[in-house]
C-alpha positions in Angstrom: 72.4 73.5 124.4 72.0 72.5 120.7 68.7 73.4 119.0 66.6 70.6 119.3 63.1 71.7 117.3 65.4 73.3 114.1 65.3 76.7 113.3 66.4 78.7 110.2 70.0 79.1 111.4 70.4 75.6 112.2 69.1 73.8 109.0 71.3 76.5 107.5 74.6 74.8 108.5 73.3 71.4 107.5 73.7 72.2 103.9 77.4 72.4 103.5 78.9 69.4 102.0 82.5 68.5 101.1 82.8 68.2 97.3 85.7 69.2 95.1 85.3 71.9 93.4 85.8 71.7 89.1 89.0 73.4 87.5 87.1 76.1 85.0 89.0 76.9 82.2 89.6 79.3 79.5 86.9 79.1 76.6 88.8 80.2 73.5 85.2 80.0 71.6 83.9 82.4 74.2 86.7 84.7 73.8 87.4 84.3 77.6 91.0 85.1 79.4 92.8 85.3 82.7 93.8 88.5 84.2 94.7 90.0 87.2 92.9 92.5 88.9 94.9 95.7 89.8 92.4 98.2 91.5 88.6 98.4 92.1 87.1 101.4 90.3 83.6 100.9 92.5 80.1 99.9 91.3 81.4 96.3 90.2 83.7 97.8 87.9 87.9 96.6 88.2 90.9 97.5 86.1 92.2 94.5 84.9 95.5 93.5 84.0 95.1 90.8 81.2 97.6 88.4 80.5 97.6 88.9 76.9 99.4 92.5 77.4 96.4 94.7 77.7 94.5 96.7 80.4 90.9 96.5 80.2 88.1 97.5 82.8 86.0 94.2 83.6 82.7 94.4 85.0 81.5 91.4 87.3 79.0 89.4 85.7 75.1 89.7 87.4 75.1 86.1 89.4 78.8 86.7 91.0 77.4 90.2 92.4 77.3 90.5 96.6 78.5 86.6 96.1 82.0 86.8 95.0 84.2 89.7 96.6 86.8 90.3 93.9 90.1 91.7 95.8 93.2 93.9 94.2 95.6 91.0 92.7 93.1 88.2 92.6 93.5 86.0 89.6 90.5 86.1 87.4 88.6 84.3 84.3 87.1 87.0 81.8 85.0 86.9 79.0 85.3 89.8 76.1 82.8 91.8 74.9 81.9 91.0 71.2 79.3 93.4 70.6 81.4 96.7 70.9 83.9 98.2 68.7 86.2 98.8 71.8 88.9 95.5 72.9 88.8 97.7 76.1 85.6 95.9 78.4 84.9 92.8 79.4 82.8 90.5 81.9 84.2 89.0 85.0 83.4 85.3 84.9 85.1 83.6 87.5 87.4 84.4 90.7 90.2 81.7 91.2 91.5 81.1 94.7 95.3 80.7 95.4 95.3 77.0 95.2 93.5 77.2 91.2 95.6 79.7 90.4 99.0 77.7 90.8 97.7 74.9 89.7 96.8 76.8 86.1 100.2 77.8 86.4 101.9 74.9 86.8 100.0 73.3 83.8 101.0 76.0 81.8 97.7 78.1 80.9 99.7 81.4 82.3 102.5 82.9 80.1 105.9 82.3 81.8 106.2 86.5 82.6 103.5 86.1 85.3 104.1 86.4 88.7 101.5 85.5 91.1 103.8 86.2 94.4 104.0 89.9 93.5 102.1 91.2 96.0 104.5 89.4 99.1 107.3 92.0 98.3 108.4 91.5 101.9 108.9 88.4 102.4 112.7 88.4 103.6 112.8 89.3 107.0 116.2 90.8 106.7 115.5 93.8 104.8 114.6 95.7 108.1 117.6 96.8 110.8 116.9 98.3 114.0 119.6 100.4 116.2 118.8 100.4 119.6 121.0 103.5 120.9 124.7 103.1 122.3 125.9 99.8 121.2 125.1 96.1 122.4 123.4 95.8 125.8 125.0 92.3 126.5 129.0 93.5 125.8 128.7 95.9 129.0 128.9 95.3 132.6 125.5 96.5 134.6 128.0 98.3 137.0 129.9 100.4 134.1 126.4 101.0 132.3 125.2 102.7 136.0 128.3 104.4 136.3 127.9 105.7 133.0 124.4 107.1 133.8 125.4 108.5 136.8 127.9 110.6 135.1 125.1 111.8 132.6 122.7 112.7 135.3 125.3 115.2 137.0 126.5 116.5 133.7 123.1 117.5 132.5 122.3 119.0 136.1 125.2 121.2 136.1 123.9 122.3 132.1 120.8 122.6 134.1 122.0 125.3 136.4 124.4 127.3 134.1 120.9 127.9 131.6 118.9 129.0 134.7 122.1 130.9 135.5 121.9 133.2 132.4 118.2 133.1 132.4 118.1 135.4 136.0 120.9 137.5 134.4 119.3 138.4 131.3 116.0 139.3 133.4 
């Protein structure tokens, strides 16, 4: 039964609206980049791969904190840190989701070595074989298989009895 009165949850799902969201882009004033994220170092703090040749360790900016959840290979908008001696820090400024991210590739903002599929190494299906013991179930007759298992069964009997043989002897 829907909720009638209103409560907190259910004036919380009102608020969601359909709007497109607005490209962001690099800021060459602000010293801002793309990178890609390569591993989480904890406490907000990633290792970033930048895309103009460095690696640098970005820290996520204050108002994308428990909002944002930054993931290994996620493209990413940074900003550089002017005020230290060191080109090795920087602040996270914006996450891009798959969709953003090729469409900045396809207009050209990423340079051509770039590859955002690197993380689906597996994608052909063909790089795993399986081998299911003797050979193809269908090429064989169900009689001939049973034959051949009854055949099995007797020889590993008679193995069977020759060990419990020399077992009684050796006692």
């Amino acid at each position: 039964m829907p909720n009638a009165k209103g409560g907190k949850k259910f004036k919380k799902g009102k608020k969601t609206s359909n709007y497109e969201k607005k490209m962001i882009y690099k800021d060459i004033k602000e010293d801002q980049e793309y990178g890609k994220v390569v591993r989480a170092m904890g406490s907000g703090r990633f290792e970033i791969q930048c895309f103009d040749g460095k690696t640098r360790m970005g820290i996520i900016a204050g108002n994308m904190r428990k909002r944002v959840w930054i993931n290994k290979d996620d493209i990413i908008l940074f900003s550089k840190w002017e005020f230290t001696t060191d080109d090795d820090k920087c602040s996270i400024v914006h996450k891009y989701d798959i969709e953003e991210s090729r469409k900045l590739q396809r207009e050209g903002e990423f340079p051509d070595s770039i590859n955002l599929d690197e993380e689906n190494e597996f994608i052909d299906d063909n790089n795993f074989q399986f081998d299911y013991g003797k050979g193809d179930i269908s090429s064989s007759s169900s009689s001939s298989g049973e034959e051949e298992d009854k055949e099995d069964k007797e020889d590993r009997e008679d193995k069977d009895k020759e060990d419990k043989d020399i077992d009684l002897d050796d006692i």
